[in-house]
N, C-alpha and C positions, 0 to 999 in steps of 0.2 A: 807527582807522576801519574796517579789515578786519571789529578783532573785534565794531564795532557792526553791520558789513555781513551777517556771518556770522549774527549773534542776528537780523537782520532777515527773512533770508532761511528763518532756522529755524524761526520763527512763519508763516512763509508757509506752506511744507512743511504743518505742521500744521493751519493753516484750512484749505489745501485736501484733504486726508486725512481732516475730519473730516466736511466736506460731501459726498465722496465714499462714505463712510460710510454715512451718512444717505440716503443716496439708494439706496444698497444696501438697507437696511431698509427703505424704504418698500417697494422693488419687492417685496419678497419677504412683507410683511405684506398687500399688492395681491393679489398668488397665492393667497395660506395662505386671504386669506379670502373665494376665488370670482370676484372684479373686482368691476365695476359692476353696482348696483341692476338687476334682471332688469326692462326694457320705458325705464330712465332714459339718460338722454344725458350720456355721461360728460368732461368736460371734464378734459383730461390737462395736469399739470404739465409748464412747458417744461423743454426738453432742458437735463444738466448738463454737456455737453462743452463750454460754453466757459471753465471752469475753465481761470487761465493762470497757473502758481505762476511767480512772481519777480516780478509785478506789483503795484501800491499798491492797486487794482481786482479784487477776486476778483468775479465773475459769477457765485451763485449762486441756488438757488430760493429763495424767499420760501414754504418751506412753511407758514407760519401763514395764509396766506391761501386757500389751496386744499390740502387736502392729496391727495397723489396717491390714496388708496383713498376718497374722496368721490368723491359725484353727484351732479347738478345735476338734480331731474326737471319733466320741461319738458310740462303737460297741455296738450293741447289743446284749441282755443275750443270753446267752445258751439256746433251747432248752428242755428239756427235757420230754421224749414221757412217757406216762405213760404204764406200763405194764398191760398185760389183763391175769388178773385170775380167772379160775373159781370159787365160791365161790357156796354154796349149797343152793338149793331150794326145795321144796317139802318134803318128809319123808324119815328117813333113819335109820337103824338100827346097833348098837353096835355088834362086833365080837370078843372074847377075850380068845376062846380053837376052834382054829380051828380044830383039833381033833376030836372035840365035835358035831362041827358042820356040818348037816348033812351028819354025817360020814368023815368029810372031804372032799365034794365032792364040787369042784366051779358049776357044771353043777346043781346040786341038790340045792343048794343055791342061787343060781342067779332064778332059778324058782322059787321058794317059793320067792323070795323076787318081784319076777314080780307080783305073786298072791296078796300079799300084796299091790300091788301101792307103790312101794320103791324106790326112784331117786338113794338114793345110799347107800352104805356102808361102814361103820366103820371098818376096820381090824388090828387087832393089828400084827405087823411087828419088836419087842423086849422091851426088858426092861433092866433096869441095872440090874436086877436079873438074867434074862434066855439069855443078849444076842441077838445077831439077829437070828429072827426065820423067818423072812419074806421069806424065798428063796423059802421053798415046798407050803408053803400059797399063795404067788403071783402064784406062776406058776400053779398052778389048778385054782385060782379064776380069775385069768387076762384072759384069756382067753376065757373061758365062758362070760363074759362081752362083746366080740364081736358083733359090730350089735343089741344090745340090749340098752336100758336108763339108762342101770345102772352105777353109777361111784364111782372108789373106794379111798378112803381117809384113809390111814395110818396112826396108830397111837402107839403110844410108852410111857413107863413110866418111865421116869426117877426120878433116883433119887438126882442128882446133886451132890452126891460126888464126879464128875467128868465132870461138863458140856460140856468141850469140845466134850468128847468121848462119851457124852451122846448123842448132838446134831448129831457126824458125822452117828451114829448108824439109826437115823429116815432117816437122806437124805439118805443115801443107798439108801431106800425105793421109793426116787422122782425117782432117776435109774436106778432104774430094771427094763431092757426090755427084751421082745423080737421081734424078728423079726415077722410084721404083727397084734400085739397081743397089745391093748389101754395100757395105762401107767398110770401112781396111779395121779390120780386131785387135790388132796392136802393131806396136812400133816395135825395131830393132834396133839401136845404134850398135855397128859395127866400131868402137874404137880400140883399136890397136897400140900397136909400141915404136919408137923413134925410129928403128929400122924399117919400119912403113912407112915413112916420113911421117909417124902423127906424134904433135904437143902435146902427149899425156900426161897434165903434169896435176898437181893437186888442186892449184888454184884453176885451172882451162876446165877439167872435167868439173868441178864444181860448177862454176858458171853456165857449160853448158846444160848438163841435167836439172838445173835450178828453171833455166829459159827454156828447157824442154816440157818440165810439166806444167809449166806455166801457160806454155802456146796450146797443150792438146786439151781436146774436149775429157773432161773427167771419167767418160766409159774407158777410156784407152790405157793398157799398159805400158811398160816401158822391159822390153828383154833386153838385159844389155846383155849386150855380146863381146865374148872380154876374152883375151890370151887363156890357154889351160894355165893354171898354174905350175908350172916346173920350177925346178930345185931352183933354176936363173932370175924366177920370175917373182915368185912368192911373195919374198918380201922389197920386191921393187914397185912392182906395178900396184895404181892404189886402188884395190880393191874395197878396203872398206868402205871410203866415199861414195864409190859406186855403188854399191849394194843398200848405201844408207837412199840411194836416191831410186832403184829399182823395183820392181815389181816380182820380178824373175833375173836369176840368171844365166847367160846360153857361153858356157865353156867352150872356145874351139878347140875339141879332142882328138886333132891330129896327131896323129899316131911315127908318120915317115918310119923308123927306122926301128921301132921301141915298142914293146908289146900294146898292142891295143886297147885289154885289161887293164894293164896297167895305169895307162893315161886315163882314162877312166876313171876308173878308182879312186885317182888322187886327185882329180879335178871332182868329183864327187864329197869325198870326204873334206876335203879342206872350204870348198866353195858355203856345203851345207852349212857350215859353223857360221854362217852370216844371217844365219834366220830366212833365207829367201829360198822359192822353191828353185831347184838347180836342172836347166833341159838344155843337153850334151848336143852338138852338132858333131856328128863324126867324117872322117875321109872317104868321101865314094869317090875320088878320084886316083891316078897313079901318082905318087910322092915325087915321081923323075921329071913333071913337068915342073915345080919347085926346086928339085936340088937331082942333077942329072948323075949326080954321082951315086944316086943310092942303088942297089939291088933290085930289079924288079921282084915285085909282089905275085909269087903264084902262083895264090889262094885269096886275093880281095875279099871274094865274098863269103871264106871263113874270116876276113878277117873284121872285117860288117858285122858278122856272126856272135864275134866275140865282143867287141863294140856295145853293141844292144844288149846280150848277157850282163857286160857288167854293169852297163846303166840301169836295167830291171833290178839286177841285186841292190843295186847300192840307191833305189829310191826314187828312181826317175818317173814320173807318167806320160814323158813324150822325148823323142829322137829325132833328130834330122841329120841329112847328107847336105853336104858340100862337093858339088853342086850339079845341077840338072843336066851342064853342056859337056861334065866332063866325069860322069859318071859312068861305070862301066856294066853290062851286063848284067855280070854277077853281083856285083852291085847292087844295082837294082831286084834284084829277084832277091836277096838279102833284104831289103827293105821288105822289100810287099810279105815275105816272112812273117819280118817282124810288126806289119800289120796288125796277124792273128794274136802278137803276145799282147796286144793293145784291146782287143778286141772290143772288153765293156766300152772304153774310151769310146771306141768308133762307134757302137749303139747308140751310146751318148749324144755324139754330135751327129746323126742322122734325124733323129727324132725333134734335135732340136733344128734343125734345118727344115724337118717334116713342119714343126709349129709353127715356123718362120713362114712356110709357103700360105699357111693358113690364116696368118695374121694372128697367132696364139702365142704369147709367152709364155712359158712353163717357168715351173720352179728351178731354180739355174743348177743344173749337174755339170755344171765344167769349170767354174768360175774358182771352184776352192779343190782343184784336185787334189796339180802340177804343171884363138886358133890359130890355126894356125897360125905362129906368122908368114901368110902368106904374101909371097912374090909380087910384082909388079902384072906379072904374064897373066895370074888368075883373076888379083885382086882389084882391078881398077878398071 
């Protein structure tokens, strides 16, 4: 037994003399050739002091799997710059019969809306019905827009029987230029619900918001413009796909019959839970060219009043009326109001229109501030 103890013990001696060894030449082929890869992260072989000769258990490194003069090199992520878009602040007003609208004239429309305290405007630019219309409308309105605060945001109605060619139809609109003459600050798609006749379905809206950021130049945002959410809508209409594809989004806060507040509120609260900044378009028109059966309203312009109160509380930094041809008085003196509750916003985008004139970009103060279903008669 001794002499098996003795041969057992002398094989120990050995395995561990020879791991000892080995770890001697590594370190020293470590040295000889520099260390570790110049800029790499060198993950070092564990320690061989727990070599314990007399034991059934020797502890040593498993060099086939790391050898000590490797490197492990560890690049770092990508990058990626986040794009600046501008996104809307202050008050803004709906455009949907340029024709209509004072006479057609950008020069006459850009005043009345400076009178009002208007950062910008809504101009519809086609639909699936009529087509692009936007060519004679930018080119009067774009223009006039020179040197002034005002910025204009494109918008379109599709109806998704064809989203591709629905989406290339709005980007047009990102550009249209000309020469000297400001360019459209973002997009709007108007898409509604099956009683507008629109395919809003999960698969159409995907496709088309997928072909829409793909057609715009990357300055451009996308407001979608989507149902308020009510009790019917909620969880029908797909909002989250929408929002996953958005920049912003523009609740229509049509009110008809139901506290004004209140629509608000709830198109505020539940939109914000999507992560995206949420700017309310509210009713400056009378509810009875929609639905002839309702009551008329009469106090509009408390009820505008109430409108932009609850949009201020609940988080908003921009509002707009629906729409320019069928806005009422009080109405509009309601806006231009709510103007002043905007007021930094409008300093904001003076200044940078002031840069614009100069050929000076400034550090960007607007970019990271902040419906109905309606009828045939209004909407098309």
């Amino acid at each position: 037994m001794l002499d098996a103890a003795a041969a057992r013990f002398t094989r120990e001696v050995s395995l561990a003399l020879a791991v000892v060894l080995l770890v001697g030449l590594g370190s020293v082929s470590q040295l000889t050739a520099g260390g570790p890869l110049a800029g790499a992260v060198s993950v070092a072989s564990p320690a061989a002091s727990a070599v314990r000769v007399g034991e059934k258990l020797v502890r040593a490194i498993d060099a086939s799997v790391t050898p000590a003069h490797e490197a492990v090199t560890v690049r770092p992520a990508a990058v990626v710059t986040p794009v600046d878009r501008w996104l809307p602040t202050g008050t803004g007003m709906w455009i949907h019969q340029w024709s209509k609208t004072e006479g057609g004239s950008g020069r006459r429309v850009v005043h009345r809306a400076t009178l009002a305290g208007l950062t910008h405007l809504f101009v519809k630019t086609g639909s699936s019905h009529d087509g692009w219309v936007g060519g004679p409308t930018l080119s009067s309105l774009m223009p006039a827009t020179k040197g002034t605060p005002i910025k204009v945001v494109a918008w379109d109605f599709p109806t998704l029987v064809h989203p591709e060619a629905d989406a290339r139809r709005l980007a047009r609109a990102a550009w249209w230029h000309q020469p000297g003459v400001p360019m459209v600050a973002a997009v709007a798609p108007d898409i509604e619900t099956a009683s507008e006749g629109t395919h809003a379905t999960r698969s159409s809206i995907e496709r088309y918001y997928r072909t829409l950021r793909a057609s715009l130049p990357a300055r451009v945002a996308i407001l979608a413009t989507v149902p308020w959410p009510s009790e019917n809508r909620v969880n029908r209409y797909p909002y989250v796909r929408t929002a996953r594809h958005a920049d912003a989004l523009i609740p229509m806060a049509y009110w008809y019959n139901r506290s004004p507040s209140r629509v608000t509120r709830t198109s505020m609260r539940i939109l914000k839970e999507y992560g995206k900044p949420v700017i309310p378009v509210g009713q400056g028109y009378d509810g009875r060219l929609d639905a002839p059966y309702l009551s008329a309203d009469k106090h509009p312009g408390k009820s505008v009043d109430a409108f932009v109160t609850a949009a201020r509380m609940n988080g908003a930094q921009s509002v707009s009326l629906w729409s320019w041809q069928t806005t009422g008085a009080q109405q509009w003196s309601a806006l231009k109001r709510a103007s002043k509750r905007y007021a930094p916003a409008v300093r904001a985008v003076q200044a940078a229109a002031r840069a614009d004139a100069l050929g000076v970009r400034p550090v960007s103060t607007l970019t990271r501030p902040g419906w109905h279903p309606g009828g045939p008669l209004l909407r098309r």
